[in-house]
Structure formats: C-alpha cells, structure tokens
C-alpha positions as CSV (number, residue, x, y, z in Angstrom):
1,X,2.6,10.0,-25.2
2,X,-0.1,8.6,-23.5
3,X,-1.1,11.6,-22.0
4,X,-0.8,15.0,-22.9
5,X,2.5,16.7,-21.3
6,X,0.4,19.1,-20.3
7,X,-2.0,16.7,-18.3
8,X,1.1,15.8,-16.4
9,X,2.7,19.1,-15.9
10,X,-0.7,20.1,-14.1
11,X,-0.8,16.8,-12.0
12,X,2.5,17.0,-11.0
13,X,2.3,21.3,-10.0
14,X,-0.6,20.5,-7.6
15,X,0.7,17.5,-6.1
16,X,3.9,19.5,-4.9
17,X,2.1,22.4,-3.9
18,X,-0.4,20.1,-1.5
19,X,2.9,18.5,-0.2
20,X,4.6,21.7,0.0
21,X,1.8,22.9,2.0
22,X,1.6,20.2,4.5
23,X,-1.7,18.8,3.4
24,X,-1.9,15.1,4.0
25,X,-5.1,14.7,1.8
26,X,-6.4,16.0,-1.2
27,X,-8.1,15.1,-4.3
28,X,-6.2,14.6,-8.2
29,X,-9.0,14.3,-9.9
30,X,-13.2,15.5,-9.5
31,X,-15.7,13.0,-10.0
32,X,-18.6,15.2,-11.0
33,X,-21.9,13.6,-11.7
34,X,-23.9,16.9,-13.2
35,X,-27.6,14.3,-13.6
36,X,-27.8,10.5,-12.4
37,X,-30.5,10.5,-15.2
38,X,-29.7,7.5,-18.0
39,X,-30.6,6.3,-21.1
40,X,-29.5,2.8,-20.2
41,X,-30.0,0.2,-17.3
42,X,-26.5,-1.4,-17.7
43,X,-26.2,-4.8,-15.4
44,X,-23.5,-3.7,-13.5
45,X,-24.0,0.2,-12.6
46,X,-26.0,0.8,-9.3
47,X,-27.0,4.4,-10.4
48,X,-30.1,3.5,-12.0
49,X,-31.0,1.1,-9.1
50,X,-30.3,3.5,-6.3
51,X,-32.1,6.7,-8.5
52,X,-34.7,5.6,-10.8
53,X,-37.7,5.4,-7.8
54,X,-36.9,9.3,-7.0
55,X,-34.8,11.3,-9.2
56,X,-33.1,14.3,-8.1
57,X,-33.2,17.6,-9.6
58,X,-29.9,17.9,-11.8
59,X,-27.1,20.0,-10.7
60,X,-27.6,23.7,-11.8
61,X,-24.7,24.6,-13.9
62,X,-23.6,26.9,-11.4
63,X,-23.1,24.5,-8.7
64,X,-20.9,22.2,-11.2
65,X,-18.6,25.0,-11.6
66,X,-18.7,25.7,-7.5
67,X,-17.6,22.0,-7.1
68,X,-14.9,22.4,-9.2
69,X,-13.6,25.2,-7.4
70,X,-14.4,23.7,-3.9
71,X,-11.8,20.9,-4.8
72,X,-9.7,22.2,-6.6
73,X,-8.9,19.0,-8.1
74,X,-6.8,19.7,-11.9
75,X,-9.1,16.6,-13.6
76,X,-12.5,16.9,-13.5
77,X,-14.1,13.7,-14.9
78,X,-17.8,14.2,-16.1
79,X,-19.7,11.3,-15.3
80,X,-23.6,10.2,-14.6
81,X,-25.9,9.1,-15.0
82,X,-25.6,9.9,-18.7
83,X,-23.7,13.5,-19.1
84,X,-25.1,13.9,-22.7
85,X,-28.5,14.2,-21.1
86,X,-27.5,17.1,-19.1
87,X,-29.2,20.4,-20.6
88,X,-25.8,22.5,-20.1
89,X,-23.3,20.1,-20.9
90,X,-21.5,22.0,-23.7
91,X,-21.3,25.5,-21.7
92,X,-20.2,23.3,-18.8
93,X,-17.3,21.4,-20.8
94,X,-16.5,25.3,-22.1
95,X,-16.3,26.9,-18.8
96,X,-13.6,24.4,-17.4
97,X,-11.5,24.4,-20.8
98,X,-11.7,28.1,-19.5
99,X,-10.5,27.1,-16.2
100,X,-7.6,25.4,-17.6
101,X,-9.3,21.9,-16.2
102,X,-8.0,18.9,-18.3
103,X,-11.5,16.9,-18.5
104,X,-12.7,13.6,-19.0
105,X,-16.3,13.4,-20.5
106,X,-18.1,9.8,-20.0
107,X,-20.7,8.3,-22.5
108,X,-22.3,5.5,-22.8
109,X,-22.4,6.4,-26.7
110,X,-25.7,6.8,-27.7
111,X,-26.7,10.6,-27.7
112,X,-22.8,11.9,-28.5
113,X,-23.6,12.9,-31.7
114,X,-24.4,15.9,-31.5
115,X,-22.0,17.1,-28.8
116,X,-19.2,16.0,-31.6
117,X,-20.6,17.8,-34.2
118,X,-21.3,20.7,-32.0
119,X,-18.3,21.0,-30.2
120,X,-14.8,22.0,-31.2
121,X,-12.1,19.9,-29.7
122,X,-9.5,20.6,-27.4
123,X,-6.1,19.8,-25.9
124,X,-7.1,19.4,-22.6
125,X,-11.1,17.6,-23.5
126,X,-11.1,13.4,-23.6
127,X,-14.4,12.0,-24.8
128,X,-14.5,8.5,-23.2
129,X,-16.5,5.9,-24.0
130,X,-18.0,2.8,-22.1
131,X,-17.6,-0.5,-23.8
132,X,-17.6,-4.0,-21.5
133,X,-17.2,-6.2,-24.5
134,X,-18.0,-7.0,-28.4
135,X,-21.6,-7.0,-29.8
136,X,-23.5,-9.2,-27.8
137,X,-21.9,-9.5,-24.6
138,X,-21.6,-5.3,-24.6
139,X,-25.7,-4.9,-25.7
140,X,-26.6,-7.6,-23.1
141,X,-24.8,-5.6,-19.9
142,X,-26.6,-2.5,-21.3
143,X,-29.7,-4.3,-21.9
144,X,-30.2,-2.3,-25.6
145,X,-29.6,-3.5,-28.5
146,X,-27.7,-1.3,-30.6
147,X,-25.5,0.4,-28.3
148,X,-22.3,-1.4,-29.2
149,X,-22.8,-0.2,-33.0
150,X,-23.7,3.2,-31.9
151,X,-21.0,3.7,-29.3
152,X,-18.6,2.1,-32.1
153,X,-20.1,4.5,-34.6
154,X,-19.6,7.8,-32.9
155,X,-15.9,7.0,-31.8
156,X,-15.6,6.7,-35.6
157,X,-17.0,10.5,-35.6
158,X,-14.9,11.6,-33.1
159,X,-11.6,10.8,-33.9
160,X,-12.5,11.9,-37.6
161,X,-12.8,15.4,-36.0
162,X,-10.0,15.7,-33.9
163,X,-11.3,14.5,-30.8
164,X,-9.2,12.9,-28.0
165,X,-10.6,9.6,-27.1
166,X,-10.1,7.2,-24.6
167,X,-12.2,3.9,-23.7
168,X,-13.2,2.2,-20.3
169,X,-13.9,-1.4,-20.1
170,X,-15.2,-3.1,-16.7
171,X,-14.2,-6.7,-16.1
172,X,-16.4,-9.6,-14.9
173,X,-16.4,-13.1,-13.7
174,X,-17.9,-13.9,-16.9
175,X,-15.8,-12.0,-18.7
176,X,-14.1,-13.7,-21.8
177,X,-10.2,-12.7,-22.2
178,X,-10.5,-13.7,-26.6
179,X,-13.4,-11.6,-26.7
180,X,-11.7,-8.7,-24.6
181,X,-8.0,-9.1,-26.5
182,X,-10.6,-8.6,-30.2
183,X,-12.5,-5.8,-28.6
184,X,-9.0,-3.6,-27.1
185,X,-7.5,-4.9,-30.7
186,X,-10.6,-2.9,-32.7
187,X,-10.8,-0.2,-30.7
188,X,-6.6,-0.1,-31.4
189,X,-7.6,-0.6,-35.1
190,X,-10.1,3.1,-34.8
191,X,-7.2,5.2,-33.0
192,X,-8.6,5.7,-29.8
193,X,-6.3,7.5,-27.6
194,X,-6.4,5.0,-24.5
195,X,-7.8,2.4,-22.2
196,X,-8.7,2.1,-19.3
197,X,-9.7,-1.2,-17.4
198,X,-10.6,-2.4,-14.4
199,X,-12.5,-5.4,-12.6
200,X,-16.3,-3.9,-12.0
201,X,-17.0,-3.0,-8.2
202,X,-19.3,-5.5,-6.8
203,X,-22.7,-3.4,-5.6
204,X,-25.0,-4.5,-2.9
205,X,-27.4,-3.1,-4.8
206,X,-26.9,-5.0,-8.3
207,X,-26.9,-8.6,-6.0
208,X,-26.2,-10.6,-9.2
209,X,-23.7,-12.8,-8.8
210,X,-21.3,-11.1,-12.0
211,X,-18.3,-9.7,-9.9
212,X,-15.2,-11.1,-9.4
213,X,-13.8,-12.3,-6.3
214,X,-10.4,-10.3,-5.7
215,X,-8.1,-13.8,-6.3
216,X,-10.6,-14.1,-9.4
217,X,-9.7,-10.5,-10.1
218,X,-5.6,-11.6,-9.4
219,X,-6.1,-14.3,-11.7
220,X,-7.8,-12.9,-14.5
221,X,-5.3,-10.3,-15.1
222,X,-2.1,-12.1,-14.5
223,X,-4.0,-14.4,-18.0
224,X,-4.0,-10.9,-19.7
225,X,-0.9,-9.6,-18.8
226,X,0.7,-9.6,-22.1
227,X,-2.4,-7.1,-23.4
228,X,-0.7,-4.4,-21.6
229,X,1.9,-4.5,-23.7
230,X,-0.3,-4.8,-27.0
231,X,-2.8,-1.6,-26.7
232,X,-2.1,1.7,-25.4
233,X,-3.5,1.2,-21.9
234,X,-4.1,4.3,-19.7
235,X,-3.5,2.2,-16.6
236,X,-0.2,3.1,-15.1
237,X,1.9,0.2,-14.8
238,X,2.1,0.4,-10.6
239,X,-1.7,-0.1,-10.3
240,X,-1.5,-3.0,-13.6
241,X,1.1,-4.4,-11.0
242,X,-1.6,-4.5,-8.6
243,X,-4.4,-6.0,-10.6
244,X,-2.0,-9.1,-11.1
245,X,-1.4,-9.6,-7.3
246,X,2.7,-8.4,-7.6
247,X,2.0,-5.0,-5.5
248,X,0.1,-3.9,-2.3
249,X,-1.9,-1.1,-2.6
250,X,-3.7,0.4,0.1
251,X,-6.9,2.5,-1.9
252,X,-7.0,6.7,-1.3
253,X,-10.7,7.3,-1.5
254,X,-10.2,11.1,-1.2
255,X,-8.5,11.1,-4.3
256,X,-11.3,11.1,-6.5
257,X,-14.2,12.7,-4.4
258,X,-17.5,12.5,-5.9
259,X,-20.2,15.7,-6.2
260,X,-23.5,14.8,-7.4
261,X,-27.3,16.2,-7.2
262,X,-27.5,14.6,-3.5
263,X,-24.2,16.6,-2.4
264,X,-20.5,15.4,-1.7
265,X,-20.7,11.7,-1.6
266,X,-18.5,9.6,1.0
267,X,-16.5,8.2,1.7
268,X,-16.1,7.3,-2.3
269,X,-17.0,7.1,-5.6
270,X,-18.4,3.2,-5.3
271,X,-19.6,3.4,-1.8
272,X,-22.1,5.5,-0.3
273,X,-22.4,6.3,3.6
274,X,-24.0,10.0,3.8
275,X,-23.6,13.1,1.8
276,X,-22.4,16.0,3.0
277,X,-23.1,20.0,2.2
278,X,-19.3,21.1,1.0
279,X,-16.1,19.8,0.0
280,X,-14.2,20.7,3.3
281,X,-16.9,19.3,5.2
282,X,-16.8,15.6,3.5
283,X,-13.3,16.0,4.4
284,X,-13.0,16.8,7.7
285,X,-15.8,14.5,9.1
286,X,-15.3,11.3,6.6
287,X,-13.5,8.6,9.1
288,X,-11.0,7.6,6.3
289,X,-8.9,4.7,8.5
290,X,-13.1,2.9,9.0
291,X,-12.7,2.2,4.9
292,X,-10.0,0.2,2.5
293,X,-9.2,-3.7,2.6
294,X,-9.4,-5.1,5.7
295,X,-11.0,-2.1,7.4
296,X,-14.7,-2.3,5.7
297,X,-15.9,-5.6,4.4
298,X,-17.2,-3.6,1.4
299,X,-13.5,-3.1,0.2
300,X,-13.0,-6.5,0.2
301,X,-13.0,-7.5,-3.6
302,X,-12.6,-3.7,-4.7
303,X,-9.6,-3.2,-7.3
304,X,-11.1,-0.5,-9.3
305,X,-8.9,1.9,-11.0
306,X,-10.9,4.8,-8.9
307,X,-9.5,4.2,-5.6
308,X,-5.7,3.1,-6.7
309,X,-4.6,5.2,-9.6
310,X,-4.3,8.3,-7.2
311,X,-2.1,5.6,-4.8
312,X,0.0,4.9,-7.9
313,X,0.7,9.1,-8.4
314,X,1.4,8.7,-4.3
315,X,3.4,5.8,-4.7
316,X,5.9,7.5,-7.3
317,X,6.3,11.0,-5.7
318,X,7.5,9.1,-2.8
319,X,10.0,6.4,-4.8
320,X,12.4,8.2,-7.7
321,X,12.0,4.6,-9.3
322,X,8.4,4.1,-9.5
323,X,8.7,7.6,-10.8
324,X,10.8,6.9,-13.4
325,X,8.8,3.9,-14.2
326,X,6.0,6.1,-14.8
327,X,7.7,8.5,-16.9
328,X,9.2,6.0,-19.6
329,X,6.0,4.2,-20.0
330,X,4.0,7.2,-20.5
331,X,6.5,8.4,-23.4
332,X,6.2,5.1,-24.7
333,X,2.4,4.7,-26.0
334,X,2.2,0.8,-25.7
C-alpha cells in the first residue's frame, strides 16, 4: 500500500465527522513549522529570505503540542526551517505518536543522523527527505556542497532501521525530466516508501526567474506522465490529473493551515497576508473566496501539492468513482 491503512482509516473518520457535523471547512493535515531556523539557503525556499534579518524565538514545545490540538488536523507535518535543529524535536515526534497523530517529519538531510539512531520507528512516523535533483543540480539549489551525498546517505540509514520514508522533489523551469526519471529511479533502487512532487511555488520574495509558468507546469508533466506509473508516487492520481492540465481544481488553502513562531499564518502555507493569535481565529476572519486562481494574482501559476491534495480527498468523498479511483491505486504501490 502506499499508505498505511491506518493513515487512511484516520483521514477518512475525521472527514465524516466534519461533514457529519455541518462544518464546511476544516483542515486534514497541520503544517507545523516548530523553528524557521536552517542549515541551508536553498534557491527556491523564501523562509530564509523572509527570516534570516530577525529570527523568531522557536516555538516552545508546549505551544507545538497546543497547535496540534487547536486543529485538530489527524497529520501533522513537521516542517521549518530545518526541524532537526529544533532542541525538542524527539519529545515532540514522541508526544504526537502518543496522540495517535500520523506524522510527516521534513529534512533537508544533513543533521538526521542522530534523530535515526536515536529514535525508534514507528507505524504512524515518515521521515521525508528534500531532494530537487541528482548531484549537482540538487547541491547547486541548496547552495552546499555535499548535501545530495548526505541526504542520500542517511536515507540509506533510515530504511536500514526500519524507518518509513518518503521523498519530495520541487519542479522548475529548468528542471531536466532524464535527470529527474534517474533521480525517482535511485531513490526507487534505496526502498524509499514514496514521492511526492510538485512544480515549486513561485515567491515574490526569491524574484529569480526559476518557476514555471502554469502551461509550463501543464506541459512538463504531461512529458512525464509515464513516471507515475514507474515509482511509487505519493501523489494521488486526481491531483497528477491536474498537474497535466486534464482536471480543474479549485485549491482549499484551509486544508493544510500553517502554525509557526509568528502565529497562524494565512491565508496559506505559500502565501502570507497576516498572522493571527489562534486557530479559530485564522478561520473565522481569513476572506477565503479573495484567494485561488483567478481570485489573487498570486495563485496564478500555483499547482503545488499543498493547496490540492486536500481538494483531491474533497473531490472523492463527493464522487463514489474518484473514490474508488483512489482506493485501487493506493493498494497498488506503483
């Protein structure tokens, strides 16, 4: 299976209970950014550009474990900054396993070391790992040398210990599809669990000129459209549907709400307006009709897997097909 049974039994519980309760908005999975401290200055991430002048104070691990509650979202995806810099990371990954969370812990690679060889696996815990291309092309977007080897390395170290481990790979107009098909067909070759892809979000704040157009984004994909058939892709099938132009997707920005040092971030995880103090409040006073294609120029080219995998989920608890869909492909690993 692509993902665990009990991933889906969880996702599929809380969805039904939101419905059941007349809620018209609420979020599947927690984007929770615990530091926006990071080892690396990668070309295409505006954390470093919008933090590195004045950093704020990391989240206590108290208020990580309030967020989760707050929104009650059943995935809680640990993301930075760099999470392995985060002083409390391992009691934080424990108390969530406690809380029956199913979580998804992002590295970069280079300090997970000692998180694998200090932590004991489980079930519900994926360690997954940023890779944007081979050797040089992956070292040159995280301007370090070494990181391709390393992240490469520690995969190695994982999935020798039992770990679950999944990938994410960010696409660009400079992207090279041989280069990609070699780098999903190594990382196929180590036993990683999954991939994810995605084209990258173009950030005002990165102003290079390395993001795709969304035609360039249509185009691109439709060329790699028999890779989805080759490695075991974590994208569902609707949203890869979408990245090659056959579907219409309209994004849902509340389902993957973003709490970070600054506070709950809207109206998304790629676009900040204003932060507010709670969960409830960034609900209740987010405009959500002022954002998605055609509403906010800023949605323009976006395609990312953030915004559209939570329309997918919407998408087949509303059609018994795309339902169906959803389940045969995830019994069948690739």
């Amino acid at each position: 299976m692509r993902f665990p049974l009990a991933l889906y039994s969880s996702l599929t519980a809380f969805f039904m209970r939101n419905l059941l309760q007349g809620r018209r908005r609420f979020p599947l999975v927690l984007m929770l950014e615990p530091t926006h401290r990071c080892n690396l200055a990668c070309a295409g991430c505006d954390r470093i550009r919008l933090h590195n002048h004045a950093q704020s104070e990391d989240l206590t691990l108290d208020e990580c474990i309030a967020a989760v509650k707050e929104s009650g979202a059943p995935v809680v995806t640990v993301t930075g900054g760099e999470p392995m810099l985060y002083p409390h990371l391992k009691t934080l990954v424990g108390e969530l396993m406690e809380m029956k969370r199913h979580v998804y812990l992002c590295t970069n690679g280079l300090l997970a070391e000692p998180f694998i060889e200090e932590f004991t696996p489980q079930p519900r815990l994926t360690l997954n790992f940023h890779l944007d291309g081979l050797e040089i092309t992956h070292d040159g977007i995280a301007n370090k040398p070494g990181t391709f080897k390393k992240a490469i390395e520690n995969i190695g170290k994982a999935k020798g210990k039992g770990f679950r481990v999944s990938t994410n790979t960010s696409v660009y107009k400079n992207s090279d599809l041989t280069e990609l098909e070699k780098l999903f067909q190594t990382l196929t070759d180590l036993g990683v669990d999954g991939t994810l892809i995605s084209p990258a979000f173009s950030y005002e704040s990165v102003g290079d000129d390395i993001f795709l157009s969304r035609e360039e984004a249509v185009e691109k994909f439709r060329e790699m459209k028999d890779f989805f058939g080759r490695f075991p892709f974590l994208n569902s099938p609707l949203y890869v549907d979408f990245l090659k132009g056959e579907r219409s997707m309209r994004c849902t920005p509340w389902g993957n709400p973003t709490r970070n040092p600054l506070g709950w971030k809207s109206p998304c995880y790629l676009i900040t307006d204003r932060y507010y103090p709670s969960f409830n409040e960034m609900m209740e006073k987010t405009d959500w009709e002022r954002y998605g294609t055609g509403a906010d120029p800023r949605c323009r080219n976006c395609m990312v897997h953030s915004g559209y995998e939570a329309t997918s989920m919407r998408c087949a608890f509303s059609s018994p097909r795309d339902l169906l869909r959803l389940l045969v492909w995830n019994l069948k690993k690739n």
